[in-house]
SERO-4910 file (N, C-alpha, C, O; in steps of 0.05 Angstrom, whole numbers):
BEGIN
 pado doro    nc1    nc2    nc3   cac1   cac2   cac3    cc1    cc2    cc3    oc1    oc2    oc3
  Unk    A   3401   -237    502   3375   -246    494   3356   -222    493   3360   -205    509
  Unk    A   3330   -219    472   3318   -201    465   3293   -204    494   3286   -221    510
  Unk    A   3283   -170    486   3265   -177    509   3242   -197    505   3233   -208    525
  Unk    A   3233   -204    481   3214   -215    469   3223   -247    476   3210   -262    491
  Unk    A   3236   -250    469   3252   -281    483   3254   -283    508   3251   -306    516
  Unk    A   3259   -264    525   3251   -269    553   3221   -270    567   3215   -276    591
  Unk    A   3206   -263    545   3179   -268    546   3165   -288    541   3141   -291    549
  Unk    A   3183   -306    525   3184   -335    509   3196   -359    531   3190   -382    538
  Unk    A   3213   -342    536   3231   -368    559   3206   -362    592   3196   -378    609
  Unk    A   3205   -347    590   3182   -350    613   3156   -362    609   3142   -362    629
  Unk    A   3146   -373    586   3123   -380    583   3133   -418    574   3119   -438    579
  Unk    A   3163   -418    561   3167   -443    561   3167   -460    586   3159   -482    593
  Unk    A   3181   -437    598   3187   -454    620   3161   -457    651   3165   -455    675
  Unk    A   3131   -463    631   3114   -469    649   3109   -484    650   3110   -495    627
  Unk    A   3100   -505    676   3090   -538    670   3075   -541    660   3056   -525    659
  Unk    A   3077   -570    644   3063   -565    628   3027   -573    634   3010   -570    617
  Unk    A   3022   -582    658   2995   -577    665   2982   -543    656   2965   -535    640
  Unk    A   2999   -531    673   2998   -501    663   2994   -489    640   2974   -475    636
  Unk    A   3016   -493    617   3022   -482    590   2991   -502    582   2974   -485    575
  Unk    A   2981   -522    580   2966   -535    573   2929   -523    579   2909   -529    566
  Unk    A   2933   -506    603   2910   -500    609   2913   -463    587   2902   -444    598
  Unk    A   2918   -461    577   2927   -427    573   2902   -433    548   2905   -455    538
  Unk    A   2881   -419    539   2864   -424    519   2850   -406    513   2834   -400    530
  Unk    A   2849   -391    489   2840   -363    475   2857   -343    490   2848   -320    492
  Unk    A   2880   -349    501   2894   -322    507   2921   -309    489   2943   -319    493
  Unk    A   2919   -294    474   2944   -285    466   2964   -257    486   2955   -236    496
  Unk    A   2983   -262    485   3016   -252    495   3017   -239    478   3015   -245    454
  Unk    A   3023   -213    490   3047   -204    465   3056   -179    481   3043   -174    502
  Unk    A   3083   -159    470   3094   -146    480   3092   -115    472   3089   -114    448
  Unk    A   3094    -99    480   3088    -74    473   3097    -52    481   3100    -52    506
  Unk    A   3105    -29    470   3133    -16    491   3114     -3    522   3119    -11    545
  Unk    A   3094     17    517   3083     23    539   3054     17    533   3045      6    512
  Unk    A   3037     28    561   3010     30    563   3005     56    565   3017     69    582
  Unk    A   2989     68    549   2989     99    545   2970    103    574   2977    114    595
  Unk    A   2952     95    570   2940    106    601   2949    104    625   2940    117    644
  Unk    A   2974     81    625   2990     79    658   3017     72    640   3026     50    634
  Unk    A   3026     97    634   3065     82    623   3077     60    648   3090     39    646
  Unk    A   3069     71    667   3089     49    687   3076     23    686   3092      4    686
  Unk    A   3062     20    685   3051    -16    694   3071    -27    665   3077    -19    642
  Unk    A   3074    -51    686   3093    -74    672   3075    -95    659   3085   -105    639
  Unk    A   3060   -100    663   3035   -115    647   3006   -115    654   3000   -108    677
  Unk    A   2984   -124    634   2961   -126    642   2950   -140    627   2955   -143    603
  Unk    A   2927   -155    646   2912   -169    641   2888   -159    630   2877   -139    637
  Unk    A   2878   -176    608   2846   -163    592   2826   -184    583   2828   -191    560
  Unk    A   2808   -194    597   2788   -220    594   2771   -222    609   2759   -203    617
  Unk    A   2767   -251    619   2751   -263    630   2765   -288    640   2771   -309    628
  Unk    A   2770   -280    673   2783   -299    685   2774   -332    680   2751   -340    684
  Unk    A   2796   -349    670   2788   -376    662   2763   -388    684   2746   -402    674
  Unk    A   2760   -382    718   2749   -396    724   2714   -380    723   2694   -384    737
  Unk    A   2718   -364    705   2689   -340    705   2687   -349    672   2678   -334    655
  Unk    A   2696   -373    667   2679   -361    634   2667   -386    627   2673   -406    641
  Unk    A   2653   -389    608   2633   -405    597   2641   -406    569   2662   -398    559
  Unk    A   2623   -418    560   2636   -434    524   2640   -403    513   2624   -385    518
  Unk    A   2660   -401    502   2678   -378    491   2682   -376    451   2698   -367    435
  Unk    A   2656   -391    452   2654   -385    430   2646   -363    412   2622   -360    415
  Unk    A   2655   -348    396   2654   -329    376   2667   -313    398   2669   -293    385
  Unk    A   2677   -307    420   2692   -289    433   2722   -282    425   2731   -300    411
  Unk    A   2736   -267    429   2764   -244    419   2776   -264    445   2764   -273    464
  Unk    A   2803   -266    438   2817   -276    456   2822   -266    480   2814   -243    479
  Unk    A   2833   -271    506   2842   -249    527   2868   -242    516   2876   -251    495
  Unk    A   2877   -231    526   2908   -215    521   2917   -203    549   2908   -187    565
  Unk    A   2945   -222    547   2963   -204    566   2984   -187    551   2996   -197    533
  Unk    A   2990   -161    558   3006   -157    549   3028   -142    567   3022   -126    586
  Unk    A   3058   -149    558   3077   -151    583   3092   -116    560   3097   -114    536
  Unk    A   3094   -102    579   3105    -63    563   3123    -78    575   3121    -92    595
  Unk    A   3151    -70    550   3172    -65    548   3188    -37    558   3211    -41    563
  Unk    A   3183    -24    560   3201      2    570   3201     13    597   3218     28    607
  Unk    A   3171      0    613   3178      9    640   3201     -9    647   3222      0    656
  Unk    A   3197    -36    644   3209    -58    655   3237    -57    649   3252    -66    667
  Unk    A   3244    -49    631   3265    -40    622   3282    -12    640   3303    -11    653
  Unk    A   3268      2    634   3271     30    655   3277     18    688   3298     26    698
  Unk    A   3265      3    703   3266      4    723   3286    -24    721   3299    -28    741
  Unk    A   3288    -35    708   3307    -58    717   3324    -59    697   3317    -74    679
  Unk    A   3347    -45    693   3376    -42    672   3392    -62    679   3402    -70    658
  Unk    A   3404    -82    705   3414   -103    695   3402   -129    683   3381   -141    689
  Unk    A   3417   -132    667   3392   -156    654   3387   -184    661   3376   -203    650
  Unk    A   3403   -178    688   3387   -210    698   3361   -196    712   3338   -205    713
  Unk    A   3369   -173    723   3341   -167    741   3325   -173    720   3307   -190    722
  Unk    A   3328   -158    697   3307   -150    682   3292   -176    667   3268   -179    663
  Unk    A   3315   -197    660   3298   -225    665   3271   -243    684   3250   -254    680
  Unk    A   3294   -234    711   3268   -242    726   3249   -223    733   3234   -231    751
  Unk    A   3244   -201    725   3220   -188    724   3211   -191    702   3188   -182    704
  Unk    A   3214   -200    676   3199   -197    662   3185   -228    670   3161   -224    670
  Unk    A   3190   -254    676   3189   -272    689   3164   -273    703   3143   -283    696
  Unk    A   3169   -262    725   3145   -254    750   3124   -225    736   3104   -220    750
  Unk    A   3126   -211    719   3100   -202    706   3086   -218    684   3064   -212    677
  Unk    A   3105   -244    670   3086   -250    660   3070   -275    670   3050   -285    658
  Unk    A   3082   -284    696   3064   -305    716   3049   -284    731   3028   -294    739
  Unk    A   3050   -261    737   3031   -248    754   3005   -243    740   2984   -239    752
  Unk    A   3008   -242    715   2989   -232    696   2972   -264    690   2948   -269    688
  Unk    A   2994   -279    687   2978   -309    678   2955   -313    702   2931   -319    699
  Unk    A   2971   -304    734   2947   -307    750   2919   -288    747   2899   -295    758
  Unk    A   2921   -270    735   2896   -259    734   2886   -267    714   2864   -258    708
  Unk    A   2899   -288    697   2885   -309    674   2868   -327    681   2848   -330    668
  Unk    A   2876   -345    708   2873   -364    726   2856   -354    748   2848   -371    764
  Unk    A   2850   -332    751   2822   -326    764   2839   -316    798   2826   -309    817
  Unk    A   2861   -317    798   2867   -309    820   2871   -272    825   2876   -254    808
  Unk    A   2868   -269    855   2876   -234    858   2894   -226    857   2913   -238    846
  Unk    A   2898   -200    868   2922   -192    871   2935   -201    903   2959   -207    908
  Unk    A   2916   -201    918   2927   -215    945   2932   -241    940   2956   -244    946
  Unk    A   2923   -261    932   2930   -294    925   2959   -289    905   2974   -309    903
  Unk    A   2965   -267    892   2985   -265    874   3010   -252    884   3031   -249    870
  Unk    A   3008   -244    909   3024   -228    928   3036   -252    936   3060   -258    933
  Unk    A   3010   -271    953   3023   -290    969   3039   -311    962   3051   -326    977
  Unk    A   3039   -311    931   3056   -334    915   3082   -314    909   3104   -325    905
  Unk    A   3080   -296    909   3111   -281    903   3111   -266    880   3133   -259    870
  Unk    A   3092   -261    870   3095   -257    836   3086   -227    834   3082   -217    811
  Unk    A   3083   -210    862   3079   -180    850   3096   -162    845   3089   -141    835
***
């Protein structure tokens, strides 16, 4: 399975309370982040519980780099479930949570 599909199967497989709340955010995948090659994804918005009518605003964007994740996790189940838990770690900084609230659920 491509990495882009494992980016897909992680976002299918959210409840759908969850997948249902996701709104002006676009995903997408990208090989690195020129200013930090290592980070495995990041978040860029306005946490859902910080925003107000979002009208005429640019979407948020997460976006999950392909090559660290890759680099650091060569079997590809690891590399499944990390791509998995960066793109719920990132959804939480969608969802207005920290990095400590995002520790404590398992997802760093």
């Amino acid at each position: 399975m491509s990495f882009d599909h494992h980016v897909q199967a992680a976002l299918d497989a959210l409840p759908a309370h969850i997948a249902g709340a996701l709104k002006n955010v676009a995903i997408v995948v990208e090989d690195e982040n020129r200013d930090d090659p290592g980070v495995f994804g990041l978040y860029e918005g306005i946490p859902l519980p910080e925003r107000g009518d979002m009208a005429g605003h640019l979407p948020d964007k997460i976006t999950i780099y392909r090559l660290p994740l890759e680099e650091e996790f060569p079997d590809p189940r690891e590399l499944e479930e990390e791509i998995r838990i960066t793109v719920l770690h990132e959804l939480g900084h969608y969802f207005g949570l920290d990095e400590d609230r995002i520790a404590e659920l398992g997802y760093e």
